[in-house]
N, C-alpha and C positions, 0 to 999 in steps of 0.2 A: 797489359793483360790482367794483371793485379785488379787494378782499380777497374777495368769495366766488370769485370767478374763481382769487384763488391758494389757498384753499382748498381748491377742488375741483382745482386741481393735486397741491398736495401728496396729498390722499386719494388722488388717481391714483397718483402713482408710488409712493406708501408701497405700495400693493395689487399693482401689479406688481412691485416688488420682493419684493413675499412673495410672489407667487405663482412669482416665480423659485426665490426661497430654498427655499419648499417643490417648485420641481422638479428643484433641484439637491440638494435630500435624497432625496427620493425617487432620482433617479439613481443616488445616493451610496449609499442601500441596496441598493439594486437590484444595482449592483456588489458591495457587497460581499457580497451575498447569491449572488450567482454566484460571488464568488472562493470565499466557503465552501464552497460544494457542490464547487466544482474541487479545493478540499481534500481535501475527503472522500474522491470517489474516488480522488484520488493517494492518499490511504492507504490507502483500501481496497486499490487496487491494488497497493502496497509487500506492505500483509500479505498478501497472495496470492501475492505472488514469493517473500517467507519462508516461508509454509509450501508453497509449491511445490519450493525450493531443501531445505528441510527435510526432505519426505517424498524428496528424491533423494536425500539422506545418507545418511538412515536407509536407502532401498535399498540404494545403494552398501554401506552398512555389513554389511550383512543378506548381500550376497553377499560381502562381504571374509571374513566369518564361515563362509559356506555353504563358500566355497573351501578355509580353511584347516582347519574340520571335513574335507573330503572329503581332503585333503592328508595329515591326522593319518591317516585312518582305509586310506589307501595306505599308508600308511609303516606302518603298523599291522602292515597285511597282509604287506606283503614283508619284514616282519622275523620274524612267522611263520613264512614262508615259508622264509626261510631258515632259524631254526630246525629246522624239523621237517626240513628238506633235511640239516642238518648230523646231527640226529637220525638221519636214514637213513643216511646216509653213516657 
């Protein structure tokens, strides 16, 4: 009587303790299956301020260029300008 009574104890708590162990795994993935995905999007997110901050450069750039083409192409003209002023004169 003794021993099947601590038998069937032990069978018990061996059972609840797995059945903990496998709820704190399952937790445990569960988490870190959520940290991953929270990953992902911060990177995703990272690469999108990169090539966000990217395509600003490159605008920026595109008009640093636009300006100093229009700047040459002043100076172009009023050095013409004066040329042919001095030609007349």
């Amino acid at each position: 009587m003794t021993t099947n009574t601590t038998t069937t104890m032990t069978t018990t708590t061996t059972m609840t303790t797995t059945i903990e162990m496998t709820m704190t795994m399952m937790m445990m993935m569960m988490m870190m299956m959520i940290m991953m995905l929270l990953m992902m999007v911060l990177l995703l997110l990272l690469l999108l301020l990169l090539m966000m901050m990217m395509m600003m450069m490159m605008m920026m750039m595109m008009m640093m260029m636009m300006m100093i083409i229009m700047m040459m192409m002043i100076m172009m003209m009023m050095i013409m300008m004066m040329i042919i002023f001095k030609i007349r004169i």
